[in-house]
N, C-alpha and C positions, 0 to 999 in steps of 0.2 A: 791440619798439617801432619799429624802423626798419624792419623788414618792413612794420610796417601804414602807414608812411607810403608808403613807395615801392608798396605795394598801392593807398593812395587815389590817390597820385599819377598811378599809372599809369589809375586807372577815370576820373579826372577827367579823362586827354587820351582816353581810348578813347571813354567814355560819349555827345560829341555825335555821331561817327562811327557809333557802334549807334543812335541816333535817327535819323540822318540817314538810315540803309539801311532801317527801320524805316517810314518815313511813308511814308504810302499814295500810289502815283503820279497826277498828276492826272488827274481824266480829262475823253475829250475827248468834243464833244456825238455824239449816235448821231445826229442828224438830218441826214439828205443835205445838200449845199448849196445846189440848187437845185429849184424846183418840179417840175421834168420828172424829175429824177432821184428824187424822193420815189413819184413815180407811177409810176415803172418799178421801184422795190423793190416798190410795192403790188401791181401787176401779177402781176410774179415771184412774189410770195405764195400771191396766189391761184388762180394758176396750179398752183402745189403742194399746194395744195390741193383743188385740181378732182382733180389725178390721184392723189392718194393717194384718196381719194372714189374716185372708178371703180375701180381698184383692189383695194381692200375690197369695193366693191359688185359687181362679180365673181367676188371670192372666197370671198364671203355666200354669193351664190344659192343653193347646192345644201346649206348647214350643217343646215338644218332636216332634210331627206333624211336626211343620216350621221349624224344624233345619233338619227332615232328607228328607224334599221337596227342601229345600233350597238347601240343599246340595247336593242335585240328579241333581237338574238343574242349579245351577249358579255355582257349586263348592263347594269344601270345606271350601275354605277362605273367603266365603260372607258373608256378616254379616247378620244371617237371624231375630233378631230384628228389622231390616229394615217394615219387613210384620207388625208385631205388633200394 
């Protein structure tokens, strides 16, 4: 009997302390603070996007090539990325 008080006791000082670590931190806005700087993330964007684009587009060109050489000679099921 005195266990379980000194048991509540104790969740009743610990309990708003685990809530408290518990609530989600607030958050702050993701939007720049200024016009100029909203358009310099945009930029940067799609800037990374241009070059992941060329990139890939690059490293396309010849896929068509190694998949029907690959496939002529090892089979169908070879995985001709292998060449790459």
């Amino acid at each position: 009997m005195v266990l379980g008080a000194v048991l509540g006791a104790a969740l009743g000082l610990l309990a708003p302390a685990c809530l408290a670590a518990q609530a989600a931190p607030k958050a702050t806005p993701a939007t720049p603070a200024t016009p100029r700087a909203a358009a310099r993330g945009a930029l940067k964007a799609l800037e990374r996007v241009a070059e992941a684009r060329a990139r890939d587009k690059a490293t396309e060109e010849y896929d068509p090539i190694f998949r029907k050489y690959a496939k002529r000679y090892f089979g169908a099921n070879f995985d001709w990325k292998v060449f790459k």
